[in-house]
C-alpha positions as MATLAB code, in Angstrom:
seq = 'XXXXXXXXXXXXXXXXXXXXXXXXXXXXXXXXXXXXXXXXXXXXXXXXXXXXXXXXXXXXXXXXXXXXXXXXXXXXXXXXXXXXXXXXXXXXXXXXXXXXXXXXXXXXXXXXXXXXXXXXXXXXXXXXXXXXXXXXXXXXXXXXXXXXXXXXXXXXXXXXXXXXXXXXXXXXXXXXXXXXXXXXXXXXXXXXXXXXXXXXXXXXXXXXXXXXXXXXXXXXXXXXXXXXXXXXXXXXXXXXXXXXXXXXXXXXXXXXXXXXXXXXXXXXXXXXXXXXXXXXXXXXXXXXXXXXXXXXXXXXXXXXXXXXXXXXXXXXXXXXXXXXXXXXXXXXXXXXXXXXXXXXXXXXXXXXXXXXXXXXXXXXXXXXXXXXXXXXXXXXXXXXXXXXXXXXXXXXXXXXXXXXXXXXXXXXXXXXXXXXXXXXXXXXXXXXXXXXXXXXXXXXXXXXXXXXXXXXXXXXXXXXXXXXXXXXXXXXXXXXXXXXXXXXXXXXXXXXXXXXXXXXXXXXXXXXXXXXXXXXXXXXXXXXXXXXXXXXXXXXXXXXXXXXXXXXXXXXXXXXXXXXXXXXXXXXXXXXXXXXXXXXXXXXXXXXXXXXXXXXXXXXXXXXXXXXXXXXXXXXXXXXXXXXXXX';
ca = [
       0.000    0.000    0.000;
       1.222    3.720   -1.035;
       1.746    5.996    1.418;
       0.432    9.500    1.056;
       2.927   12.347    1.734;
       2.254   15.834    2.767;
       3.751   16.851   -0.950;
       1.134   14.703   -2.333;
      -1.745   16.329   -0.259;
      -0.708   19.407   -1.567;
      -1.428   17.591   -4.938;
      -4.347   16.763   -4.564;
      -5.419   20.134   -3.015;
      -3.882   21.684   -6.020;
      -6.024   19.471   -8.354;
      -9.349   19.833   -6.320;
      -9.308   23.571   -6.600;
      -8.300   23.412  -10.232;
     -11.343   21.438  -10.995;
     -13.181   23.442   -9.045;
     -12.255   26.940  -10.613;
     -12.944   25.174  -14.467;
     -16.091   23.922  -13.302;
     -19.046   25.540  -15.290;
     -21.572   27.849  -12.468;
     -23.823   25.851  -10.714;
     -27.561   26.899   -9.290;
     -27.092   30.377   -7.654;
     -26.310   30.353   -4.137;
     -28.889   30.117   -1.346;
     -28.428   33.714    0.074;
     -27.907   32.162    3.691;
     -25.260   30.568    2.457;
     -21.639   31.958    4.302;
     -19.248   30.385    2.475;
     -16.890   32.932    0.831;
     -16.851   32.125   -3.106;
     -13.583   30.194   -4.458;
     -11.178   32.976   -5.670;
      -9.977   32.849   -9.350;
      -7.065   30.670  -10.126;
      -3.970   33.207   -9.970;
      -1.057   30.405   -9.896;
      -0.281   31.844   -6.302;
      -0.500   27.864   -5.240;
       1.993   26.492   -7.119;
       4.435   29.317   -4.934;
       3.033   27.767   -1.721;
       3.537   24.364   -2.899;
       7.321   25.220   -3.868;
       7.692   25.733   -0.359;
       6.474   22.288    0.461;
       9.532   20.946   -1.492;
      11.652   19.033    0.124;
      14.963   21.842    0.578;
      16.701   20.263    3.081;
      17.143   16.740    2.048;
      17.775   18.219   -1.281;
      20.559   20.634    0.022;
      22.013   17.496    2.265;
      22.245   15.277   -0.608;
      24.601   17.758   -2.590;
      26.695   18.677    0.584;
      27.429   14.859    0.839;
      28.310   15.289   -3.146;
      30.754   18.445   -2.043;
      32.215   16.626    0.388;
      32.758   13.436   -1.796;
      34.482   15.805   -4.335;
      36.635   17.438   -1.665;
      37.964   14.485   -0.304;
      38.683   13.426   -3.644;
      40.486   16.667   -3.750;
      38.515   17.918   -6.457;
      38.426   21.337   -5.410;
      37.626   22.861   -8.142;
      34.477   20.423   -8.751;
      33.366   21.158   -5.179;
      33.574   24.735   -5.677;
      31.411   24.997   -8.679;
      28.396   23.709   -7.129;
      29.223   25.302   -3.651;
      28.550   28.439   -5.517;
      25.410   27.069   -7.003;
      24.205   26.144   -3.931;
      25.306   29.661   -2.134;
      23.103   31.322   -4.517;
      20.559   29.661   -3.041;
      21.495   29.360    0.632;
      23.839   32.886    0.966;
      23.285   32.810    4.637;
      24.565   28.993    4.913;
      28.109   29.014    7.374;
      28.330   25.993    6.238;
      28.609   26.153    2.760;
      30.565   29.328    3.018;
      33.026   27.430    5.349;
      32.975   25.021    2.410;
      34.225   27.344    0.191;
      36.948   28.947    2.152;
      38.503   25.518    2.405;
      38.462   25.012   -1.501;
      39.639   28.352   -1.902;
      42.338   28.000    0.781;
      43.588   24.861   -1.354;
      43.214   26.261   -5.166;
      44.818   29.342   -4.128;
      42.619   31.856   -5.109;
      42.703   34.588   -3.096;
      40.506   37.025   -4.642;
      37.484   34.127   -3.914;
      39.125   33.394   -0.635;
      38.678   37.195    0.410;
      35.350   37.196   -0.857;
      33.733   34.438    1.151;
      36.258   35.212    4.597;
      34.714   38.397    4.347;
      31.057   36.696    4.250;
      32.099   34.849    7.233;
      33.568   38.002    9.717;
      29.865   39.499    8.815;
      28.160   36.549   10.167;
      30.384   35.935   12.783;
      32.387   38.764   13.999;
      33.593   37.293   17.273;
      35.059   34.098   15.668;
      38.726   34.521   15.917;
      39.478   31.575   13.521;
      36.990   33.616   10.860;
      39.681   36.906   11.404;
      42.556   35.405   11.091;
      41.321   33.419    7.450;
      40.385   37.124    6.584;
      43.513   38.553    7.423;
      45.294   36.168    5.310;
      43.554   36.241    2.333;
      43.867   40.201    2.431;
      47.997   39.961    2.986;
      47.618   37.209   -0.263;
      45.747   40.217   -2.019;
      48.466   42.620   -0.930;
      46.333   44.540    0.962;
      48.785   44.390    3.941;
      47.467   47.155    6.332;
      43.831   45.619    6.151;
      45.352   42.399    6.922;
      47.393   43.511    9.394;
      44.411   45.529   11.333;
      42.691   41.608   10.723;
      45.228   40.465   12.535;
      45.141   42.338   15.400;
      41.597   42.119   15.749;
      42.268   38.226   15.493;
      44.984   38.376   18.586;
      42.485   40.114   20.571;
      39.524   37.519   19.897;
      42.252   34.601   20.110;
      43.195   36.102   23.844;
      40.583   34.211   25.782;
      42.787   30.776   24.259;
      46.227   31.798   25.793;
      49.282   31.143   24.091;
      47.779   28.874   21.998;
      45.519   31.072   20.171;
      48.536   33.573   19.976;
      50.950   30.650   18.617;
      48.135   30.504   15.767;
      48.245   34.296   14.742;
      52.010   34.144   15.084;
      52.812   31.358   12.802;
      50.143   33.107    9.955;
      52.001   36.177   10.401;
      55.183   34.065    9.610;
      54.013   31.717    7.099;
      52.684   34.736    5.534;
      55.965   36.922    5.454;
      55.025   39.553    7.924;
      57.883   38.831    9.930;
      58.495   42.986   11.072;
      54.708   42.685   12.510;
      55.469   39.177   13.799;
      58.254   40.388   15.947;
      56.328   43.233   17.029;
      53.530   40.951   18.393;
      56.198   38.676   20.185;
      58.239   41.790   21.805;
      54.187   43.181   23.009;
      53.565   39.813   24.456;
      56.794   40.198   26.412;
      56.797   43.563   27.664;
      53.024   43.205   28.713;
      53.851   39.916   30.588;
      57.095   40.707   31.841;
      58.517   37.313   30.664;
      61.101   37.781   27.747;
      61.176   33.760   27.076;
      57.749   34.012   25.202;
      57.446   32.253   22.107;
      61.177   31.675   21.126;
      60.550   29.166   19.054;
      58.294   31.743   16.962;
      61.070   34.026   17.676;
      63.478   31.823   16.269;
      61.607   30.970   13.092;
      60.841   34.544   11.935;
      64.834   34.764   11.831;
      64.943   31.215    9.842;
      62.923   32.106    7.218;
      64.980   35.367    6.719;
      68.019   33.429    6.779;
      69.451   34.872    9.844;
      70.675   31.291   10.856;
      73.000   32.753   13.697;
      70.455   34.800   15.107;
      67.953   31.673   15.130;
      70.204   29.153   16.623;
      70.976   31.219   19.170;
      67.291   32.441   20.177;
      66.567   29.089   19.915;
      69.599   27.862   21.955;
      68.199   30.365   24.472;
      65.221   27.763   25.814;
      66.496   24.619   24.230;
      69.124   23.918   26.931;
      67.573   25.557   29.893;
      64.173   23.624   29.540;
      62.101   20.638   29.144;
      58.613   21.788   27.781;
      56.965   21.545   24.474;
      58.707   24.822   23.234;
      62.087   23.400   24.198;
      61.504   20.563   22.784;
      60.138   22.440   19.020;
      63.688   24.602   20.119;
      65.641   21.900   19.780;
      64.393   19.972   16.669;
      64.634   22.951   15.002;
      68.205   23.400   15.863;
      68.427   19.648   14.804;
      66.793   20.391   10.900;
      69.113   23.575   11.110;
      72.314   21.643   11.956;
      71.028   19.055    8.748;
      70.270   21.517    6.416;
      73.532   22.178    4.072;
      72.562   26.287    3.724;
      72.126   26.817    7.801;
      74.725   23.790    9.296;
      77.654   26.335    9.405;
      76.328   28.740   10.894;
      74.059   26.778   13.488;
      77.508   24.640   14.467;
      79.693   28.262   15.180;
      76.491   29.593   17.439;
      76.536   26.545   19.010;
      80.326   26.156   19.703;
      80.108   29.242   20.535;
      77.284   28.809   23.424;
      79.918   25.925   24.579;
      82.188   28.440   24.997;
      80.328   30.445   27.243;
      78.512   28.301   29.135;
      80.008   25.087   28.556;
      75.977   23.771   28.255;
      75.978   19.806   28.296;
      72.866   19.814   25.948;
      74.462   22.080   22.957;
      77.415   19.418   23.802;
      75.256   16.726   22.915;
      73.283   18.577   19.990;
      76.723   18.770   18.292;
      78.304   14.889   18.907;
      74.742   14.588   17.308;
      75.694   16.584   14.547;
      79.156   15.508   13.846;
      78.476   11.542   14.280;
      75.640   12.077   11.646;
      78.170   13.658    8.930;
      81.216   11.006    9.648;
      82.930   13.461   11.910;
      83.649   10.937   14.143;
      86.732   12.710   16.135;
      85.119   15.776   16.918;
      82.295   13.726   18.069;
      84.493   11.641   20.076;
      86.093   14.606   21.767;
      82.697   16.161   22.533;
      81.214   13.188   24.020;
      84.530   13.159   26.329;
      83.751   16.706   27.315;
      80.169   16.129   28.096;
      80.861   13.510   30.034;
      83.687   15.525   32.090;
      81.370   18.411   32.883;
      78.893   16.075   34.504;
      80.422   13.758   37.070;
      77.383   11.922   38.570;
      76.781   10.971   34.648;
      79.323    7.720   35.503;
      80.175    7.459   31.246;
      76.485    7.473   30.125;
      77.253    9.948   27.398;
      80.281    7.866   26.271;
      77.575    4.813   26.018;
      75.658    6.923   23.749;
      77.832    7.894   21.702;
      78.882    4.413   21.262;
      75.160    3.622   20.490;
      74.848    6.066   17.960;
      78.265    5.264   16.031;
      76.840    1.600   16.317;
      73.796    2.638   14.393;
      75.921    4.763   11.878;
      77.970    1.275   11.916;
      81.183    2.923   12.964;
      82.566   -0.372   14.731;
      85.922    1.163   15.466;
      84.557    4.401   17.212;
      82.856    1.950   19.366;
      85.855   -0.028   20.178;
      87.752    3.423   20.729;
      85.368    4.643   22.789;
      85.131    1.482   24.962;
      88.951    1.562   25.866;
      87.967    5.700   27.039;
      85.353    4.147   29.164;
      86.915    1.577   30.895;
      90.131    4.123   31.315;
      87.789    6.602   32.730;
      84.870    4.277   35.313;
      86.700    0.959   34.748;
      83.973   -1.060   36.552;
      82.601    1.670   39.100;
      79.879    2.594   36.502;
      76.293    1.861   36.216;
      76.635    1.795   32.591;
      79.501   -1.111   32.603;
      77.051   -3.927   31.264;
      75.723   -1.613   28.161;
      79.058   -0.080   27.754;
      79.877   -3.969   27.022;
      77.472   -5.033   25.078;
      77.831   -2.407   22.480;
      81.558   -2.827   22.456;
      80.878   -6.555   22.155;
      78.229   -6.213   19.380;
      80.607   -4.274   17.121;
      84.256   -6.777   17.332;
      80.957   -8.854   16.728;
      80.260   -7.192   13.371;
      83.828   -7.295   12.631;
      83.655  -10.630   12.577;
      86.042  -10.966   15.969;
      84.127  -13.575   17.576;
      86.735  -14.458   20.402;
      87.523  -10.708   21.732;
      83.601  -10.119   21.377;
      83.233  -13.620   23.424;
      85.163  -12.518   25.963;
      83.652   -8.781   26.547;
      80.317  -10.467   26.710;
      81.710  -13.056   29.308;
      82.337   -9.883   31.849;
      78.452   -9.431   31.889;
      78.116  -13.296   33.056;
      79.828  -12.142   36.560;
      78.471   -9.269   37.217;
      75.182  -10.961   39.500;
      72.341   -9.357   37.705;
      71.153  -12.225   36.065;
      69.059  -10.696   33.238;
      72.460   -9.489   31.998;
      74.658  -12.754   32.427;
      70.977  -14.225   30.408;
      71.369  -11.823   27.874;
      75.300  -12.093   27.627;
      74.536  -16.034   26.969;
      72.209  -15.442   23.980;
      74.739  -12.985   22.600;
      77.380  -15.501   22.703;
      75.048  -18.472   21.123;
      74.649  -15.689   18.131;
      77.924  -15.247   17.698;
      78.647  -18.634   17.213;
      75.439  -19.512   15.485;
      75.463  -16.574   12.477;
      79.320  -15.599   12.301;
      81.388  -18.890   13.253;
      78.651  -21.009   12.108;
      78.445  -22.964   15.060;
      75.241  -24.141   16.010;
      76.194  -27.170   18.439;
      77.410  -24.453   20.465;
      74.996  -22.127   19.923;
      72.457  -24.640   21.296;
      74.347  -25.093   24.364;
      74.588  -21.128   25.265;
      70.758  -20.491   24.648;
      70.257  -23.531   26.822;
      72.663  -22.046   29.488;
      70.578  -18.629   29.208;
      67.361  -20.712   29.836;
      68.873  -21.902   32.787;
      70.299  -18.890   33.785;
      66.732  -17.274   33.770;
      63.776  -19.143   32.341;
      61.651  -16.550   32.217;
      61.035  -12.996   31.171;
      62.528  -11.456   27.538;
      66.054  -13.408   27.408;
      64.006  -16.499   27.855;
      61.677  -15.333   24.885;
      65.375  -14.768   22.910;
      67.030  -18.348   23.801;
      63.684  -19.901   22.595;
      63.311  -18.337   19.680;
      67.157  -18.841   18.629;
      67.024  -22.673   19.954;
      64.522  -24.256   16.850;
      67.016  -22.265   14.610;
      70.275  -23.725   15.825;
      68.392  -26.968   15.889;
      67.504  -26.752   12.214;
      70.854  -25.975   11.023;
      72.204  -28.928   12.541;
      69.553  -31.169   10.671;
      67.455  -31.988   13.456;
      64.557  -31.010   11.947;
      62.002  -32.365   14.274;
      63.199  -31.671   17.604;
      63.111  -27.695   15.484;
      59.224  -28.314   14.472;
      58.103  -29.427   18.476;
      60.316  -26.328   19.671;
      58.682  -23.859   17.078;
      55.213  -25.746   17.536;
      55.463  -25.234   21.148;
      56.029  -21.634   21.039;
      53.264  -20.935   18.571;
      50.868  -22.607   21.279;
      51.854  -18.899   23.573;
      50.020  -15.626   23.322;
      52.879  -14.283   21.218;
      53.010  -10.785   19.328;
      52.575  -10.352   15.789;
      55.880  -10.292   14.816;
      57.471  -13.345   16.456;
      53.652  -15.015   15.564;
      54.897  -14.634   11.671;
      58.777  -15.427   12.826;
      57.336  -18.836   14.276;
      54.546  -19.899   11.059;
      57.234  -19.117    8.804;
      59.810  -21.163    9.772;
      57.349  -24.150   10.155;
      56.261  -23.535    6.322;
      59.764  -23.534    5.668;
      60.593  -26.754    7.568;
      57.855  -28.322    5.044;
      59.983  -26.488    2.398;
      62.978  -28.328    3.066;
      61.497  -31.537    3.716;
      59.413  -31.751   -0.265;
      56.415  -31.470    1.690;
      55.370  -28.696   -1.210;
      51.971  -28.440   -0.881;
      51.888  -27.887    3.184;
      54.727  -25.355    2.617;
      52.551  -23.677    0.001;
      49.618  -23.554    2.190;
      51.847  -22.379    5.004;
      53.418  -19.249    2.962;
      49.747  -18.283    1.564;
      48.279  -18.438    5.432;
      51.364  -15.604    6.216;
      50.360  -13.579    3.483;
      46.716  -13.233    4.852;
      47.518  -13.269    8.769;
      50.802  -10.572    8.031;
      50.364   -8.987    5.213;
      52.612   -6.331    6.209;
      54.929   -9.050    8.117;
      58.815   -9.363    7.394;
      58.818  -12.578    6.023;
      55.825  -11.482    3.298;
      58.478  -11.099    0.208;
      59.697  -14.425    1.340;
      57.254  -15.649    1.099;
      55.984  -14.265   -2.426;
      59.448  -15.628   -3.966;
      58.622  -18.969   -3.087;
      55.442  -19.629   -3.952;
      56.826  -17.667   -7.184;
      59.447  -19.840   -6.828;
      57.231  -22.930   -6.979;
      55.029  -22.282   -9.579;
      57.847  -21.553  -12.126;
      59.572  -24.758  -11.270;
      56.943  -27.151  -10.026;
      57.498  -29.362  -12.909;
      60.831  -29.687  -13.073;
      62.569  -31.496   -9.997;
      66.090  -30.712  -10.761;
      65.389  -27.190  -10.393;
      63.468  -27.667   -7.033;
      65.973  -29.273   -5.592;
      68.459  -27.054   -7.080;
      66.253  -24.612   -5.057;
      65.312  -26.265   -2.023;
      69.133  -26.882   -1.177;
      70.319  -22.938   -2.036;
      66.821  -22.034    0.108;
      68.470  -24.318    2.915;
      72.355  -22.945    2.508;
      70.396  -19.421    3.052;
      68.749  -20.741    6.144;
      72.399  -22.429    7.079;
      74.514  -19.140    6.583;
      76.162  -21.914    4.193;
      77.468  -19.021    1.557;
      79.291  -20.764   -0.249;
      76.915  -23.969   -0.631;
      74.250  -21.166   -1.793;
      76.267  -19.263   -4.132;
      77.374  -22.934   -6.149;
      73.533  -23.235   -6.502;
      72.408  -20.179   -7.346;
      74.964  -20.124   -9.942;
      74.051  -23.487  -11.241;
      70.480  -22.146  -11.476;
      71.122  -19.046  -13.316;
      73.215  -20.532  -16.173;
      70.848  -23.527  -16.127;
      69.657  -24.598  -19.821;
      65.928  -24.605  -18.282;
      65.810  -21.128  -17.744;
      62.674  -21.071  -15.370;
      64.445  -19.772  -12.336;
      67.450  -18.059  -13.922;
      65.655  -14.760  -13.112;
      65.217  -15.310   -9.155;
      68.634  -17.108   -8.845;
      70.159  -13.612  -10.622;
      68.443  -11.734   -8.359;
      69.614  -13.307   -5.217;
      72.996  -13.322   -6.578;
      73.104   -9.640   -6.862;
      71.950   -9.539   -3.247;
      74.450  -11.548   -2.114;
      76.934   -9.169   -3.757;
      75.941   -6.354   -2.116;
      75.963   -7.279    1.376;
      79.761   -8.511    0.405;
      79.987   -4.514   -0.913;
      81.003   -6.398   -4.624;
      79.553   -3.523   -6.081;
      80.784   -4.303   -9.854;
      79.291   -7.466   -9.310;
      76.034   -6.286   -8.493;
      75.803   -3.808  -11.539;
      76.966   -6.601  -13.477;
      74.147   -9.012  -12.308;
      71.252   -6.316  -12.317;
      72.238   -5.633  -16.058;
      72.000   -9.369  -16.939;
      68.864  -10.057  -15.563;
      67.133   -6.789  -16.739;
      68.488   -7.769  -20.719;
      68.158  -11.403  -20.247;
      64.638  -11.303  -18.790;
      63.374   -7.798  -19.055;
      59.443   -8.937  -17.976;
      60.604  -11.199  -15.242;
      59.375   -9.717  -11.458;
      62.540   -8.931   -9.770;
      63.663   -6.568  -12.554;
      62.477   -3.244  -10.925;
      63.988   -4.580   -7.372;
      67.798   -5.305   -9.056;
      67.733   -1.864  -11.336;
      66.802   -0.336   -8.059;
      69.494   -1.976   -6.046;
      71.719   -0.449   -8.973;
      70.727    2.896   -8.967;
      71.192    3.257   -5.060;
      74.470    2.294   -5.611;
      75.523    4.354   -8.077;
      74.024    7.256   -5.780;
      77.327    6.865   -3.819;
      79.119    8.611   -6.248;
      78.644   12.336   -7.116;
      80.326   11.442  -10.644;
      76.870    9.063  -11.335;
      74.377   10.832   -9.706;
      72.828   11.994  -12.954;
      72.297    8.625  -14.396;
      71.195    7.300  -10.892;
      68.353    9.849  -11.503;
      68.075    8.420  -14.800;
      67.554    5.196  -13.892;
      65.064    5.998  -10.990;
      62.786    7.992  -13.526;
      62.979    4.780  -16.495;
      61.940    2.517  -13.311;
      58.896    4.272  -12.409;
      58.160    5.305  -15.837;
      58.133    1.030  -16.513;
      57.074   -0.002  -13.298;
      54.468    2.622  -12.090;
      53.254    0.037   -9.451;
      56.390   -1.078   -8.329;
      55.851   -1.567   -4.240;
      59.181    0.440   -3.336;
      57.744    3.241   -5.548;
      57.859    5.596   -2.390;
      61.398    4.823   -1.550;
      62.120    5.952   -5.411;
      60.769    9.051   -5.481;
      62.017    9.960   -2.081;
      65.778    9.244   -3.799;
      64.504   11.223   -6.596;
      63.649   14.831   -4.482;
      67.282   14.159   -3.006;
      69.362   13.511   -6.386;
      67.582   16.929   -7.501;
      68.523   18.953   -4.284;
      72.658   17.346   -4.316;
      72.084   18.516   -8.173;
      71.053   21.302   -7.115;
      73.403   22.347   -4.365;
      76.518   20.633   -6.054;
];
């Protein structure tokens, strides 16, 4: 059954009263009759029944299309039939808010002064209203209007506080009225009697005029005296400055030059900060020396981080050096012995000096915090699992952490290294019960993967293909942002290329073992054997993972060499984009070959506009153009 609106009533009224006015005269009235006589039909209904229309809904359902379009970031679209609709609805905030942002965003200032002005005459209390006024006038270069906006703005914004003032301030500078700006601050100041009032605004007005001196040094002013939000925006700004190549000279000498004065630990530490990030590893050295001399209840710590930070620029001999300071300076008095050992430990480690690192990790078994003779054990069993490929005793270390301390994080670390060792010495199935047993805990996400992918691997190894499939496809869906993901794509890639042709999986399945192993030579016979292969199925992968293996040896000629035979020999095949990458980043090393390293980027992108490390290229890109640039 139909249901009868209040538009169709209006209908029907419409139609009774048409009929009624066409009718032909009846009898003549009975003169007691009091019923006034039906007025002519003047069309003065069909107004009223306009007015019955629907508006609203109407009006929603293109708002909802405006807002479709500007989160498409159609602005121009969303515009167009903004204005249609302000024709009709001119006192609507809402659709002149709408238009202010699309404005804002196509830069048109003559149509964003238009509407802000709308808005101040609705609403001339709302400070946010102002301040969008007072910009579009400065955009129109009607700078004393927008200036006497922006006044009237910091008076309406001074019921928020700083906050509201921060807001005016940073128009004023993102607009380029940096005389006014400074005005405002030094107002604020005087009428406050507080002359450490928005430094970091301070600071900025004198970046953006290049005055790199002047803004270090008003930004040094609260950056090493404080710990609040402004210090804090202080001192990453004094961090971009130091990284920037135009400002870093200047920053560093109004920064050495604070030293000088005030010998200020934190400017110390901005500046080892500075120098370890550029390779200027002796004046970061000597600065991490002096911090630590000017505070002697510090007992090394800033020695230990500057040998965490030259570990993470992977400056193994500064860490070494810097150990020897240490142990010259707090021998064993210090609080920050064990970590002062464990980097110095982790880098002869990374140098491949498995002994001394042994033996720096064996202080941290005497020491009687057993957490730290736990950890010390699992460092050991990875020494002797991944660099002397050991894993016999491996095993035993990881079980000696387990005793040490069964519980807690270094527990988590021995059992999740165990299964590994245990594989690599072939005993598969005591591997499968350990990794089975820890998939049974309430585990995170990333050691949930770790654990499901080396069980579909175990299947890998042992031919069972089909469970190993199933395995890698259950990873893609449970992680799909996981670690072992691309992995995992390469062998089921891997496995349908090759699935009919046994020599090449087991060609495969023993180089996918060797990797496992750390067995590098074993995998590079293999890989080899598969890449020059007369069934060329897997000649693409194999070339791939030959060119990896060349750069983490730093065989760079090799890896050009590689990346230029698979992209000729197989120009379609899937790891393509990932070797010409792998080229081009290499060739960004040298200044000499940064043009065709740009080259090369652009041709991938250009060929391989979906290429998943798309991001990473076009990030490279905006740098090439700015060394260009600069150099």
């Amino acid at each position: 059954m139909s249901v009868l609106r209040p538009r169709h009533f209006a209908v029907i009224a419409v139609g009774c009263l048409l009929f009624a006015a066409a009718s032909p005269a009846a009898d003549e009235p009975d003169s007691t009759d009091t019923t006034p006589p039906i007025k002519p039909f003047t069309g003065e209904i069909f107004k009223d029944l306009k007015r019955l229309e629907p508006v609203q809904p109407l009006l929603d359902e293109r708002l909802q299309v405006v807002r479709q379009l500007m989160r498409a970031r159609n602005w121009f679209g969303a515009a167009s039939l903004l204005e249609e609709l302000y024709v009709d609805e001119p006192e609507n905030v809402q659709i002149l808010e709408m238009l202010v942002t699309c404005y804002q965003e196509l830069n048109s200032p003559g149509q964003l002064e238009l509407f802000a002005a709308q808005l101040v005459q609705r609403a001339p209390t709302n400070p946010r209203y102002r301040l969008t006024f007072a910009e579009a006038l400065i955009a129109m270069e009607k700078i004393d209007s927008g200036i006497v906006q922006y006044d009237t703005a910091l008076t309406l914004y001074s019921a928020q506080g700083d906050m509201g003032y921060r807001l005016v301030l940073q128009s004023l500078i993102d607009h380029r009225q940096f005389t006014h700006a400074l005005g405002v601050i030094d107002t604020l100041r005087t009428e406050r009697n507080d002359s450490m009032l928005f430094l970091p605004e301070e600071g900025m007005v004198y970046e953006r005029l290049s005055a790199y001196s002047q803004a270090a040094t008003t930004y040094l002013k609260i950056a090493v005296t404080d710990t609040t939000a402004e210090a804090i925006r202080a001192e990453r700004r004094l961090q971009s400055m130091l990284q920037f190549a135009e400002s870093a000279p200047a920053t560093e000498a109004a920064l050495i030059e604070n030293i000088n004065l005030v010998n200020n630990r934190r400017t110390i530490a901005f500046l080892s900060g500075h120098y370890i990030r550029n390779g200027r590893f002796d004046e970061a050295f000597a600065f991490a020396v002096r911090e630590d001399s000017l505070n002697p209840v510090a007992q090394g710590r800033p020695l230990v981080v500057y040998m965490r930070q030259v570990l993470e620029a992977e400056a193994f001999d500064q860490v070494i050096r810097m150990a020897e300071r240490f142990d010259s300076l707090h021998g064993n008095t210090s609080r920050y012995q064990f970590e002062a050992n464990r980097w110095q430990a982790k880098a002869l480690g990374s140098l491949n000096l498995v002994d001394p690192a042994r033996l720096v990790y064996e202080r941290n078994l005497t020491g009687g915090i057993p957490h730290e003779a736990a950890r010390a054990y699992n460092r050991i069993g990875d020494l002797y699992l991944d660099i002397d490929r050991d894993p016999a005793t491996a095993l035993a270390y990881y079980d000696s952490s387990l005793m040490r301390l069964p519980n807690g994080f270094t527990a988590l670390e021995a059992r999740r290294a165990r299964p590994v060792a245990l594989a690599r010495m072939d005993r598969s199935e005591e591997a499968r019960l350990a990794w089975q047993a820890l998939a049974q805990e309430d585990l995170n996400e990333d050691v949930a993967e770790e654990v499901d992918y080396h069980l579909a691997l175990l299947d890998f190894f042992g031919s069972d293909i089909d469970s190993a499939m199933a395995g890698f496809r259950r990873i893609m869906v449970n992680f799909p942002r996981g670690l072992y993901v691309n992995d995992c794509i390469r062998l089921l890639l891997v496995t349908e290329a090759a699935a009919a042709f046994p020599e090449l999986m087991e060609l495969y399945t023993e180089a996918t073992f060797a990797e496992f192993a750390r067995l590098d030579d074993t995998l590079q016979e293999r890989l080899t054997r598969l890449a020059d292969h007369d069934n060329r199925a897997l000649a693409p992968v194999a070339l791939y993972q030959l060119a990896v293996m060349a750069e983490s040896n730093r065989q760079l000629d090799r890896v050009r060499e590689l990346a230029d035979r698979l992209a000729t020999e197989f120009p379609d095949a899937y790891y393509v984009p990932y070797a010409l990458k792998m080229k081009a980043d290499l060739m960004r090393g040298s200044y000499e070959e940064l043009q065709q390293a740009r080259d090369l980027y652009l041709r991938l992108l250009d060929r391989f506009p979906n290429f998943p490390e798309a991001t990473a290229v076009r990030q490279a890109l905006r740098e090439i153009e700015e060394q260009l640039a600069v150099g």
